[in-house]
C-alpha positions in Angstrom: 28.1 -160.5 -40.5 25.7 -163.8 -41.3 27.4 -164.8 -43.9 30.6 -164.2 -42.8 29.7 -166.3 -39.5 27.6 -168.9 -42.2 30.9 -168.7 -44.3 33.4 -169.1 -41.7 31.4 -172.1 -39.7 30.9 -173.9 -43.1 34.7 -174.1 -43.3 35.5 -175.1 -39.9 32.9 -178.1 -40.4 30.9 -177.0 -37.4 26.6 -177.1 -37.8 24.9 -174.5 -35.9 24.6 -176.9 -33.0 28.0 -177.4 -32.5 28.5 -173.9 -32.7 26.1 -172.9 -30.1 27.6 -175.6 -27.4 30.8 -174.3 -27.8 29.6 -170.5 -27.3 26.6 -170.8 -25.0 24.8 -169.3 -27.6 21.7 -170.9 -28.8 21.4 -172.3 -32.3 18.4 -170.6 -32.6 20.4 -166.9 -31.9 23.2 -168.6 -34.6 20.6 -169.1 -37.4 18.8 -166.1 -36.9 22.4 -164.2 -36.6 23.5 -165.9 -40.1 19.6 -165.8 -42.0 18.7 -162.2 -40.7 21.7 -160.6 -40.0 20.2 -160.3 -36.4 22.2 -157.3 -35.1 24.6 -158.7 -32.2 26.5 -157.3 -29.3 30.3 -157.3 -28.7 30.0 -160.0 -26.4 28.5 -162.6 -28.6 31.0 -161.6 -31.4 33.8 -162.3 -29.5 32.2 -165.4 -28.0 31.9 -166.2 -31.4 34.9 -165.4 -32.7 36.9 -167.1 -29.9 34.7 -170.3 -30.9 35.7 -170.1 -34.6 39.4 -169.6 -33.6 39.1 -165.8 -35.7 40.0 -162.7 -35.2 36.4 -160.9 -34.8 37.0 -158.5 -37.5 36.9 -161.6 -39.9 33.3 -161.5 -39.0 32.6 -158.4 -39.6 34.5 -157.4 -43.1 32.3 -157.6 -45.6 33.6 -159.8 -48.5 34.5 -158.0 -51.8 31.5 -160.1 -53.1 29.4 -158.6 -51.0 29.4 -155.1 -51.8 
């Protein structure tokens, strides 16, 4: 999921802080979610996802790359 959230973010043009004051989520939470693949709850999927403007599944299928 962190590089599909790293990925997906890039491409928006939102940093980590813009990110985190749009979901309540801390930029520190963000970068450990995208660097560690931090595992996540539902809730801060969807809070993400909702930021992103995504459907929450785009954060979680791996890319074909990635396998």
């Amino acid at each position: 999921m962190g590089v599909n959230l790293a990925r997906i973010r890039a491409v928006k043009g939102l940093t980590q802080r813009e990110l985190a004051a749009a979901t309540g989520i801390s930029q520190e939470h963000i970068a450990h979610i995208e660097s560690k693949g931090r595992n996540v709850t539902i809730g801060t999927i969807d809070a993400l996802a909702r930021a992103l403007g995504v459907d929450p599944l785009d954060l979680l299928t791996p890319l074909e790359d990635d396998s």
